[in-house]
DRENTORKOL-3810 file (N, C-alpha, C; in nm, 4 decimals):
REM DRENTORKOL-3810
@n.u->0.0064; n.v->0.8757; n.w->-0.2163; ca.u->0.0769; ca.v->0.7914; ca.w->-0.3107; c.u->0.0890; c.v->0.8619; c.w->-0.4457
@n.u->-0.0237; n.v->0.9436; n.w->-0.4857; ca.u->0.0469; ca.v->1.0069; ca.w->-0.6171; c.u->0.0962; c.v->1.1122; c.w->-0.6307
@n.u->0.1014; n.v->1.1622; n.w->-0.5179; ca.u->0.2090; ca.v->1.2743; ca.w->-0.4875; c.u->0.3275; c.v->1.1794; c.w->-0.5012
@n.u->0.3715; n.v->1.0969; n.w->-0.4106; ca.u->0.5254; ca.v->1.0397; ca.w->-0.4082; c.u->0.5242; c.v->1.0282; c.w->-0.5580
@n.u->0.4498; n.v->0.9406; n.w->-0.5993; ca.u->0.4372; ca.v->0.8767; ca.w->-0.7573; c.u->0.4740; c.v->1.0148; c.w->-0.8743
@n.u->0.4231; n.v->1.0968; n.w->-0.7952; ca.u->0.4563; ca.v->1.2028; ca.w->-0.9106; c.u->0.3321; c.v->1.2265; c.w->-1.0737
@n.u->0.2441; n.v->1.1856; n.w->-1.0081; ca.u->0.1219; ca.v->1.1064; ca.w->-1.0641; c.u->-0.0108; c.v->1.2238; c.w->-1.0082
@n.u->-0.0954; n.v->1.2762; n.w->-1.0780; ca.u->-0.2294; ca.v->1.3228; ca.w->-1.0785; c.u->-0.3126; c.v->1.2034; c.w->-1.0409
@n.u->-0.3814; n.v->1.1990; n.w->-0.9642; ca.u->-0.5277; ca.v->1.1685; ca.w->-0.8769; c.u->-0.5916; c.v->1.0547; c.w->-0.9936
@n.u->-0.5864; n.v->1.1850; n.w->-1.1195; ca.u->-0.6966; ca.v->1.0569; ca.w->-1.2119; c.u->-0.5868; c.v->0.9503; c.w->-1.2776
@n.u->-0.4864; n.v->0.9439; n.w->-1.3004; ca.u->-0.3772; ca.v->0.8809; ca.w->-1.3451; c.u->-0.3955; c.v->0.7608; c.w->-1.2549
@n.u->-0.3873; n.v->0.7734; n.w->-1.1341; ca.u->-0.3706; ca.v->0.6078; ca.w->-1.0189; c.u->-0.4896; c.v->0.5778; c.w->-1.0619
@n.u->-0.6581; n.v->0.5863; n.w->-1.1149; ca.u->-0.7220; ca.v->0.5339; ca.w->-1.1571; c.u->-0.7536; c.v->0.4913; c.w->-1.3098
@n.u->-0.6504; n.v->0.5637; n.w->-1.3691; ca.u->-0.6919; ca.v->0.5612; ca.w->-1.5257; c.u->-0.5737; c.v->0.4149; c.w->-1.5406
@n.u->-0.4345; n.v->0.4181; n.w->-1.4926; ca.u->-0.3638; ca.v->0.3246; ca.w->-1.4779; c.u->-0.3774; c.v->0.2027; c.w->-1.3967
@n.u->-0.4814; n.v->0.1955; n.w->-1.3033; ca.u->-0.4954; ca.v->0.0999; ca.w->-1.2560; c.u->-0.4303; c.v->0.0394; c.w->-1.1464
@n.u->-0.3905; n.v->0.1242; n.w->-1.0563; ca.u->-0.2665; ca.v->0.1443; ca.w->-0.9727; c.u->-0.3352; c.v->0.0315; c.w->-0.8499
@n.u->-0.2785; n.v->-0.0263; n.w->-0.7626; ca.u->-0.2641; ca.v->-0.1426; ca.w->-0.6602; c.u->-0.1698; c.v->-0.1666; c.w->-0.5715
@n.u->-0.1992; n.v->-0.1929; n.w->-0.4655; ca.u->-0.1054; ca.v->-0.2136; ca.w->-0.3603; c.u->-0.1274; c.v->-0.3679; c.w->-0.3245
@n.u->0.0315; n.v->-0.4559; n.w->-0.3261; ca.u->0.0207; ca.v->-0.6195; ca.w->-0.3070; c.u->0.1126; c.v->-0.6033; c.w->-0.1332
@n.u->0.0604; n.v->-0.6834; n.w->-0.0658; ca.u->0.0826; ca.v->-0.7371; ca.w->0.0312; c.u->0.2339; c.v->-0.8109; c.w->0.0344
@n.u->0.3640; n.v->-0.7808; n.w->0.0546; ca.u->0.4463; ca.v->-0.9327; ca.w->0.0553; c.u->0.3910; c.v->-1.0750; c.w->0.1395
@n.u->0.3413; n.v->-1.0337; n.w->0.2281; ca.u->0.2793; ca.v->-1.1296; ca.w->0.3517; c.u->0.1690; c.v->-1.1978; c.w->0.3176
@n.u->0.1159; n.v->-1.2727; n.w->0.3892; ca.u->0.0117; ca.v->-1.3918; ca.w->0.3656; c.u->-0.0925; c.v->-1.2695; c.w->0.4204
@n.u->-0.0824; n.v->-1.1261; n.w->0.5112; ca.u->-0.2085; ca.v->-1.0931; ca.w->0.5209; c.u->-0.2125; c.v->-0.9864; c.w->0.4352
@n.u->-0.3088; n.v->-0.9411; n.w->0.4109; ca.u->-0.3833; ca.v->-0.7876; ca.w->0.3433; c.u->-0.3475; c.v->-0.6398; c.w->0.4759
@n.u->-0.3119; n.v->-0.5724; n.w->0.4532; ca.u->-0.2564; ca.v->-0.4580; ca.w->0.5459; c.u->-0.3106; c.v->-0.3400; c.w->0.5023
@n.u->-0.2830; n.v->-0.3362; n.w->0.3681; ca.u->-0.2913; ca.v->-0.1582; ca.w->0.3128; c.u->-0.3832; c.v->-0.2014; c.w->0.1804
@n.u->-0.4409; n.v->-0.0429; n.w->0.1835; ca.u->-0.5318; ca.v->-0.0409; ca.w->0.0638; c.u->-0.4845; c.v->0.0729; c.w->0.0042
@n.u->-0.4888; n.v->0.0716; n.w->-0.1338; ca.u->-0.4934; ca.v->0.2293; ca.w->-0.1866; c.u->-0.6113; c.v->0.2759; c.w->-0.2416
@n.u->-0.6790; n.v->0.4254; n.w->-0.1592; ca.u->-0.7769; ca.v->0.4686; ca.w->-0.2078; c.u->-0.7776; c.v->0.5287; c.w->-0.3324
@n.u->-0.8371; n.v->0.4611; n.w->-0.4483; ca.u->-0.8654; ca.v->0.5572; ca.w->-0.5495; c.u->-0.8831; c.v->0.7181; c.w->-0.5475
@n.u->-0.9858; n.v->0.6984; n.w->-0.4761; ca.u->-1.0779; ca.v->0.8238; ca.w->-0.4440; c.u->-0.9876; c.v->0.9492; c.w->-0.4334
@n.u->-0.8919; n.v->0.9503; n.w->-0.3259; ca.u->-0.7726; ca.v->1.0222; ca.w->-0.2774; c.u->-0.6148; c.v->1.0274; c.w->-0.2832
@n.u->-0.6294; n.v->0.8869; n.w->-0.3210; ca.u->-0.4696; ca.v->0.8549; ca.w->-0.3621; c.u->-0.3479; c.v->0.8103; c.w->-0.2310
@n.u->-0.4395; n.v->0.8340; n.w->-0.0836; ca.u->-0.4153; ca.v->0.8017; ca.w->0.0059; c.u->-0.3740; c.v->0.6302; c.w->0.0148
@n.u->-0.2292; n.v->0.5979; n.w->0.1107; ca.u->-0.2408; ca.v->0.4426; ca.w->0.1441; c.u->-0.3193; c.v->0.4535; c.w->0.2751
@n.u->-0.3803; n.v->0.3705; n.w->0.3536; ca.u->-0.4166; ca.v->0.3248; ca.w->0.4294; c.u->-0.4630; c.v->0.1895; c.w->0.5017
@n.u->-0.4236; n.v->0.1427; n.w->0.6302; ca.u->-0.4360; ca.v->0.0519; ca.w->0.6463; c.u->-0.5849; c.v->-0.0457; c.w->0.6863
@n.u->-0.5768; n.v->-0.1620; n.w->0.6252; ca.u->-0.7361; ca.v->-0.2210; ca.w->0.6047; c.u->-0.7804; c.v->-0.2299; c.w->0.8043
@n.u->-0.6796; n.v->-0.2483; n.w->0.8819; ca.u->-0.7163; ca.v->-0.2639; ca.w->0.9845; c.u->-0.6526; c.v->-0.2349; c.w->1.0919
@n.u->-0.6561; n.v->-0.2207; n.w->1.2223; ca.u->-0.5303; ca.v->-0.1778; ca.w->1.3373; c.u->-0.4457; c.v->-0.3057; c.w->1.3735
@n.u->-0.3154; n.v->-0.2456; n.w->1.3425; ca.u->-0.2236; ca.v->-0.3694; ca.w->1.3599; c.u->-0.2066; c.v->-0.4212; c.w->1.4959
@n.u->-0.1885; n.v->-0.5478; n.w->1.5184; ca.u->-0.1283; ca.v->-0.5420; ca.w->1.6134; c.u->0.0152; c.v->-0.5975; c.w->1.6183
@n.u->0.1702; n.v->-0.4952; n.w->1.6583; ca.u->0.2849; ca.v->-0.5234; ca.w->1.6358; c.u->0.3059; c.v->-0.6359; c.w->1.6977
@n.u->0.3310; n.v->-0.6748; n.w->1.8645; ca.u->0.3646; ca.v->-0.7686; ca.w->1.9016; c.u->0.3047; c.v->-0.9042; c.w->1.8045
@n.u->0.1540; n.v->-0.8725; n.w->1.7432; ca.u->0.1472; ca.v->-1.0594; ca.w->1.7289; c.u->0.2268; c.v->-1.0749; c.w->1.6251
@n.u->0.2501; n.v->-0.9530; n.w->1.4757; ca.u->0.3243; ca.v->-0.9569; ca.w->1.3510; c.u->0.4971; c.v->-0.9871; c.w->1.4529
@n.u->0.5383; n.v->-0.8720; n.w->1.4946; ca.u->0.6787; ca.v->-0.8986; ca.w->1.5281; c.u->0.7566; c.v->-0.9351; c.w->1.6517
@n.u->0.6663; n.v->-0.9896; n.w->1.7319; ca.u->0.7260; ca.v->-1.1025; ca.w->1.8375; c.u->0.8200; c.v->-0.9904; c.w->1.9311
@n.u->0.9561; n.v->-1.0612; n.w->1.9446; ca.u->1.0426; ca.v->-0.9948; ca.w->2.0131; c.u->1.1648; c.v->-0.9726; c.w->1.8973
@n.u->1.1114; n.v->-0.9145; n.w->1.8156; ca.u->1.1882; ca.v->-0.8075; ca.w->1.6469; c.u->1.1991; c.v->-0.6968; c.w->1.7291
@n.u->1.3319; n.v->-0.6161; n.w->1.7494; ca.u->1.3157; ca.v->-0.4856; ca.w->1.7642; c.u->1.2611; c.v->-0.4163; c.w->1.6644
@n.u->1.2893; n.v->-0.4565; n.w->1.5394; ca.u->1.2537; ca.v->-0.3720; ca.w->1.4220; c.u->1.1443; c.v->-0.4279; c.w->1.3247
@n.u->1.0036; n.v->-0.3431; n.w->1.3399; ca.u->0.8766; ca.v->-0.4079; ca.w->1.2306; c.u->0.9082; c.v->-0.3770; c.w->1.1819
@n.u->0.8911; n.v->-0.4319; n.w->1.0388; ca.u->0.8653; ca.v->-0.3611; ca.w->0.8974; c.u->0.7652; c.v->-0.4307; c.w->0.8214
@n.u->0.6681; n.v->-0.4410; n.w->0.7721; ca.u->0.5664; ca.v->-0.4690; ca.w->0.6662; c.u->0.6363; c.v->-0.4092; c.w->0.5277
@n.u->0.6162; n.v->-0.4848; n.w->0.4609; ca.u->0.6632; ca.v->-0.4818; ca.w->0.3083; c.u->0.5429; c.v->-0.4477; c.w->0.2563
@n.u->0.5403; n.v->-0.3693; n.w->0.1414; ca.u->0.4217; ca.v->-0.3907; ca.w->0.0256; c.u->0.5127; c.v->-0.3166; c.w->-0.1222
@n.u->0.3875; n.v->-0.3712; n.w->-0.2296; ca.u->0.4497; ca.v->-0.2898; ca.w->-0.3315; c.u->0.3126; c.v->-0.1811; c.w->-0.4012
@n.u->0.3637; n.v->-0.1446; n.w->-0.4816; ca.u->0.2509; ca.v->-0.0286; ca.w->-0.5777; c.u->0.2673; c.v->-0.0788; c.w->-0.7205
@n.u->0.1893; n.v->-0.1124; n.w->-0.7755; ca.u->0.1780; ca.v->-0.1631; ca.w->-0.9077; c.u->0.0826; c.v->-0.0739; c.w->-1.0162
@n.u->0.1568; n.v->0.0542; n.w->-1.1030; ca.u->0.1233; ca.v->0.0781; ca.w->-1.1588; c.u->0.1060; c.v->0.0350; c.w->-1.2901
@n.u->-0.0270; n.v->-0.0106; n.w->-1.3526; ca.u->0.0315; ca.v->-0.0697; ca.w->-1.4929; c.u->-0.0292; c.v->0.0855; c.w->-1.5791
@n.u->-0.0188; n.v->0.0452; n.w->-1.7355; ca.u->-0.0667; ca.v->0.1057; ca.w->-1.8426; c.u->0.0302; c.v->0.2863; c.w->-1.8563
@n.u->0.1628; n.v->0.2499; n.w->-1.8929; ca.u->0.2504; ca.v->0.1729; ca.w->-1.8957; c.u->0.3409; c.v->0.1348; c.w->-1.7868
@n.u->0.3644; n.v->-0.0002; n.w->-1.7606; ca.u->0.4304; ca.v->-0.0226; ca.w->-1.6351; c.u->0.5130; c.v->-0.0151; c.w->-1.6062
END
């Protein structure tokens, strides 16, 4: 993520950087530590997307200081 971001390692922690869920569940975390997203747990597609040909999970990145 702070590669895409264009952002140094200590920057996603000095700014305070966060990943929000659109969905009612929690999916992804962003590691400080590494700057890596990763997901809190193994999905399972069928129960999220039924008979969807196409998953998609939404999230956002919320950098503040300045936002």
């Amino acid at each position: 993520v702070a590669k895409d971001l264009g952002l140094q390692l200590l920057a996603l922690k000095d700014r305070d950087a966060h990943v929000f869920d659109t969905g009612r569940t929690r999916y992804f975390f962003l590691d400080l530590q590494n700057g890596h997203l990763s997901m809190m747990e193994q999905v399972d597609r069928e129960e999220i997307c039924a008979a969807v040909a196409k998953c998609v999970l939404n999230f956002e990145i919320l950098v503040k200081r300045p936002m």
